[in-house]
GULOZA-67851 format. One record per residue (C-alpha): z, y negated, x. Coordinates in nm, 3 decimals. Example, Ala and Ser with C-alpha at 12.3 -4.5 7.8 and 13.67 -1.06 7.14 Angstrom:
<atoms>
{zz: 0.780 yy: 0.450 xx: 1.230}
{zz: 0.714 yy: 0.106 xx: 1.367}
</atoms>
This chain:
<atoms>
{zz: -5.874 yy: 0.337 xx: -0.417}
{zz: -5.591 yy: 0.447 xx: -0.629}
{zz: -5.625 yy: 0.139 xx: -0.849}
{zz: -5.876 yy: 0.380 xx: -1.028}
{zz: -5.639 yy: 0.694 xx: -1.125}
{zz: -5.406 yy: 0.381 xx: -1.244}
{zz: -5.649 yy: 0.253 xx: -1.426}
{zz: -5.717 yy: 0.611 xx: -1.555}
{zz: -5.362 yy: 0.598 xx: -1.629}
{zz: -5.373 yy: 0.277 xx: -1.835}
{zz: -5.631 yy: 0.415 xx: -2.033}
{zz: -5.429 yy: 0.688 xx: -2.159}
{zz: -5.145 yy: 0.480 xx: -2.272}
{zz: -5.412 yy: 0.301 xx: -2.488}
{zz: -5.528 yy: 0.649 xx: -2.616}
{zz: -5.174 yy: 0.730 xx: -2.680}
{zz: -5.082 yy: 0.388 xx: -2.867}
{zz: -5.412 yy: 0.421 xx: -3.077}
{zz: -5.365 yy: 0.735 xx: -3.172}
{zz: -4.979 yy: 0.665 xx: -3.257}
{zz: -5.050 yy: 0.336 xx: -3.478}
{zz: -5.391 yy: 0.441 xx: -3.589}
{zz: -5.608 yy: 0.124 xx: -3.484}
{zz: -5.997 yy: 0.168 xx: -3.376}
{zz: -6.072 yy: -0.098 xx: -3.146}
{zz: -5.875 yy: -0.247 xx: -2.858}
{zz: -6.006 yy: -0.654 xx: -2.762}
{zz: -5.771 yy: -0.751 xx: -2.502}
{zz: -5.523 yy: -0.540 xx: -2.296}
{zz: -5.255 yy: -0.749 xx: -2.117}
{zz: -5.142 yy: -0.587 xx: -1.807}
{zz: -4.851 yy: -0.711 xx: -1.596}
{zz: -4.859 yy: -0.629 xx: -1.208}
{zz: -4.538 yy: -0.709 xx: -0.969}
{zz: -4.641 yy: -0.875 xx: -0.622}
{zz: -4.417 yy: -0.575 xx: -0.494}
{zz: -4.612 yy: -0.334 xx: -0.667}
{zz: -4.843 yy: -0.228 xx: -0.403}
{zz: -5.109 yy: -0.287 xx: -0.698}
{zz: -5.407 yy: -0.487 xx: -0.653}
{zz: -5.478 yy: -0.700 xx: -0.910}
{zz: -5.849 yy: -0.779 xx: -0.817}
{zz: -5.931 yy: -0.360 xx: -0.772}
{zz: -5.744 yy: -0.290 xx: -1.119}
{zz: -5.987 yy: -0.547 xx: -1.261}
{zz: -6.326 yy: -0.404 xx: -1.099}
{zz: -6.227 yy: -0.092 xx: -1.223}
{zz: -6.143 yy: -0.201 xx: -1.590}
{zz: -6.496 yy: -0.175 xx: -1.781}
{zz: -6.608 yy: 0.113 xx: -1.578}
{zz: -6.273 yy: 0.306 xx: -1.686}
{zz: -6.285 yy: 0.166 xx: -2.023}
{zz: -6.630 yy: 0.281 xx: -2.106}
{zz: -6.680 yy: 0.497 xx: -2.439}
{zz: -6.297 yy: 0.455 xx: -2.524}
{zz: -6.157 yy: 0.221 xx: -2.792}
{zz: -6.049 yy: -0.028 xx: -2.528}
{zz: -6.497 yy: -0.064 xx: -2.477}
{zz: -6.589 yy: -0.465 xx: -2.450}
{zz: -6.199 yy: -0.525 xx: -2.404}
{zz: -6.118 yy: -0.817 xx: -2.176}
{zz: -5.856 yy: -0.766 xx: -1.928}
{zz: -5.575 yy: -1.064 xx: -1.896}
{zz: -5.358 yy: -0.984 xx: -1.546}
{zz: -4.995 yy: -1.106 xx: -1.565}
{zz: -4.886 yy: -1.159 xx: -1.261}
{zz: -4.506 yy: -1.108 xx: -1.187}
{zz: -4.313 yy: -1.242 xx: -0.865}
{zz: -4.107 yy: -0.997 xx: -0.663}
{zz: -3.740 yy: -1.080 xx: -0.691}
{zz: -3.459 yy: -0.973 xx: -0.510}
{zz: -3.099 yy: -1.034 xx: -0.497}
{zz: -2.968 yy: -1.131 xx: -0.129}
{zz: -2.637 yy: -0.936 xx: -0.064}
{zz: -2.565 yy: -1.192 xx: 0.177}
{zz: -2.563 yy: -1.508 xx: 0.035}
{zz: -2.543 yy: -1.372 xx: -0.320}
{zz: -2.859 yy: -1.604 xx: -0.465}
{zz: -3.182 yy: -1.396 xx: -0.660}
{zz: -3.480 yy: -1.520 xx: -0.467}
{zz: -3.832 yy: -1.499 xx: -0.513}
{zz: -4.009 yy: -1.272 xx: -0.238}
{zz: -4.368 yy: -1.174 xx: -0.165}
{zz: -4.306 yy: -0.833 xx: 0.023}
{zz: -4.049 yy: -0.585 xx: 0.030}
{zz: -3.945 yy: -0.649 xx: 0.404}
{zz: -3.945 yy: -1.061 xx: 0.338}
{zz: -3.607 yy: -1.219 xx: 0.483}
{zz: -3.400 yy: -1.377 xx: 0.191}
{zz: -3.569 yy: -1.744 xx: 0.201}
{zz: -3.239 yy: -1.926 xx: 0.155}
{zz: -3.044 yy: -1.746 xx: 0.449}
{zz: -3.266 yy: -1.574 xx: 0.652}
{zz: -3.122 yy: -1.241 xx: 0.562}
{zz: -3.281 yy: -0.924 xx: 0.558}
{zz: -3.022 yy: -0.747 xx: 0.306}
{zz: -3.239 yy: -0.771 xx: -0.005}
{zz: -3.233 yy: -0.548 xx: -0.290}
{zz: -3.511 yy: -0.563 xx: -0.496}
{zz: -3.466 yy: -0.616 xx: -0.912}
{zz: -3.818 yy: -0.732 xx: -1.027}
{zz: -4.172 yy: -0.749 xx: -0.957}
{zz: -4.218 yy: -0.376 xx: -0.852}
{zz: -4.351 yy: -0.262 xx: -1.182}
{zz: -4.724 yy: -0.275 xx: -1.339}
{zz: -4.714 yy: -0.181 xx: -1.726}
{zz: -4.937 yy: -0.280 xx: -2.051}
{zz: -4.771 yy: -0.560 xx: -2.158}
{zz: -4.968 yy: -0.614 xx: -2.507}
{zz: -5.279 yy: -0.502 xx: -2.695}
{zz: -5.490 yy: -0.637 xx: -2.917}
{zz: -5.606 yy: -0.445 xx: -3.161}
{zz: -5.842 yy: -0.433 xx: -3.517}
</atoms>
Protein backbone atom coordinates (compact mmCIF):
# COMPACT_ATOMS: atom_id res chain seq x y z
CA UNK A 1 0.00 0.00 0.00
CA UNK A 2 1.90 3.03 -0.97
CA UNK A 3 -0.93 5.28 0.20
CA UNK A 4 1.05 4.88 3.55
CA UNK A 5 4.72 6.30 2.55
CA UNK A 6 2.31 9.18 0.96
CA UNK A 7 0.73 9.61 3.83
CA UNK A 8 4.20 9.55 5.54
CA UNK A 9 4.92 12.10 3.07
CA UNK A 10 1.99 14.39 3.95
CA UNK A 11 2.98 14.32 7.33
CA UNK A 12 6.20 15.87 6.74
CA UNK A 13 4.91 18.76 4.83
CA UNK A 14 2.83 19.45 8.01
CA UNK A 15 6.09 19.13 10.10
CA UNK A 16 7.71 21.40 7.69
CA UNK A 17 4.79 24.14 7.60
CA UNK A 18 4.61 23.99 11.52
CA UNK A 19 7.87 24.36 12.05
CA UNK A 20 8.10 27.30 9.32
CA UNK A 21 4.99 29.39 10.77
CA UNK A 22 5.39 28.24 14.29
CA UNK A 23 1.74 26.87 15.08
CA UNK A 24 1.21 23.80 17.68
CA UNK A 25 -1.77 22.07 16.66
CA UNK A 26 -3.10 21.10 13.24
CA UNK A 27 -7.43 20.45 13.28
CA UNK A 28 -8.15 19.81 9.77
CA UNK A 29 -5.78 19.04 6.82
CA UNK A 30 -7.42 19.47 3.38
CA UNK A 31 -5.92 17.22 0.88
CA UNK A 32 -6.73 17.33 -2.83
CA UNK A 33 -6.36 13.96 -4.88
CA UNK A 34 -6.69 13.92 -8.95
CA UNK A 35 -8.90 10.88 -10.29
CA UNK A 36 -5.63 10.42 -12.48
CA UNK A 37 -3.53 10.28 -9.63
CA UNK A 38 -3.27 6.65 -9.13
CA UNK A 39 -4.11 7.74 -5.36
CA UNK A 40 -6.75 6.17 -3.42
CA UNK A 41 -8.70 8.32 -1.64
CA UNK A 42 -10.36 5.73 0.76
CA UNK A 43 -6.52 4.04 1.66
CA UNK A 44 -5.07 7.73 2.20
CA UNK A 45 -7.94 8.12 4.68
CA UNK A 46 -7.45 4.66 6.68
CA UNK A 47 -4.07 5.55 6.95
CA UNK A 48 -4.57 9.23 8.24
CA UNK A 49 -4.88 8.82 12.23
CA UNK A 50 -2.53 5.96 12.32
CA UNK A 51 0.17 8.25 10.44
CA UNK A 52 -0.86 11.22 12.30
CA UNK A 53 -0.39 9.78 15.71
CA UNK A 54 1.94 11.77 18.27
CA UNK A 55 2.45 14.62 15.60
CA UNK A 56 0.76 18.05 15.71
CA UNK A 57 -1.70 17.01 13.03
CA UNK A 58 -3.06 14.24 16.34
CA UNK A 59 -7.19 14.37 16.45
CA UNK A 60 -6.97 16.22 12.96
CA UNK A 61 -9.88 15.42 10.64
CA UNK A 62 -9.08 14.71 7.16
CA UNK A 63 -11.39 16.59 4.35
CA UNK A 64 -10.53 14.75 0.68
CA UNK A 65 -10.91 17.13 -2.31
CA UNK A 66 -11.50 15.35 -4.99
CA UNK A 67 -10.26 16.70 -8.44
CA UNK A 68 -11.49 15.40 -12.01
CA UNK A 69 -8.88 14.35 -14.54
CA UNK A 70 -8.87 16.74 -17.46
CA UNK A 71 -7.41 16.57 -20.65
CA UNK A 72 -7.24 18.54 -23.73
CA UNK A 73 -8.29 16.46 -27.00
CA UNK A 74 -5.76 17.31 -29.83
CA UNK A 75 -8.34 16.27 -32.09
CA UNK A 76 -11.25 18.10 -31.68
CA UNK A 77 -9.51 20.82 -29.65
CA UNK A 78 -12.29 20.77 -26.54
CA UNK A 79 -10.76 20.18 -22.55
CA UNK A 80 -12.82 17.25 -21.38
CA UNK A 81 -13.32 15.67 -18.22
CA UNK A 82 -11.79 12.00 -18.09
CA UNK A 83 -11.69 9.26 -15.47
CA UNK A 84 -8.45 7.35 -16.64
CA UNK A 85 -5.48 8.17 -18.48
CA UNK A 86 -6.28 5.82 -21.53
CA UNK A 87 -10.21 7.22 -21.64
CA UNK A 88 -11.17 8.19 -25.40
CA UNK A 89 -11.94 12.03 -25.61
CA UNK A 90 -15.89 11.80 -24.72
CA UNK A 91 -16.89 14.33 -27.36
CA UNK A 92 -15.04 12.62 -30.41
CA UNK A 93 -14.05 9.40 -29.56
CA UNK A 94 -10.42 10.23 -29.82
CA UNK A 95 -7.68 8.73 -28.14
CA UNK A 96 -5.13 11.83 -28.59
CA UNK A 97 -5.51 13.23 -25.08
CA UNK A 98 -3.03 15.12 -23.24
CA UNK A 99 -3.56 15.32 -19.83
CA UNK A 100 -3.54 19.06 -17.88
CA UNK A 101 -5.30 18.33 -14.50
CA UNK A 102 -6.31 15.88 -12.04
CA UNK A 103 -2.89 14.00 -11.82
CA UNK A 104 -1.73 15.73 -8.72
CA UNK A 105 -2.49 15.02 -4.81
CA UNK A 106 -1.15 18.02 -2.57
CA UNK A 107 -2.25 19.67 0.98
CA UNK A 108 -4.50 22.03 -0.10
CA UNK A 109 -5.07 23.92 3.43
CA UNK A 110 -4.46 23.53 7.16
CA UNK A 111 -5.99 24.47 9.99
CA UNK A 112 -4.12 25.44 12.56
CA UNK A 113 -4.14 27.03 16.52
Amino acid sequence: MHEMSLMQDVLEIIQEAAREKKFGTVKTVWLEIGALSGVDPQAMSFCFDAVMQGSVADGAILEILHKPGLARCMKCAKEVEISARFDACPLCAGFELQVTGGAEMRVKELEVE
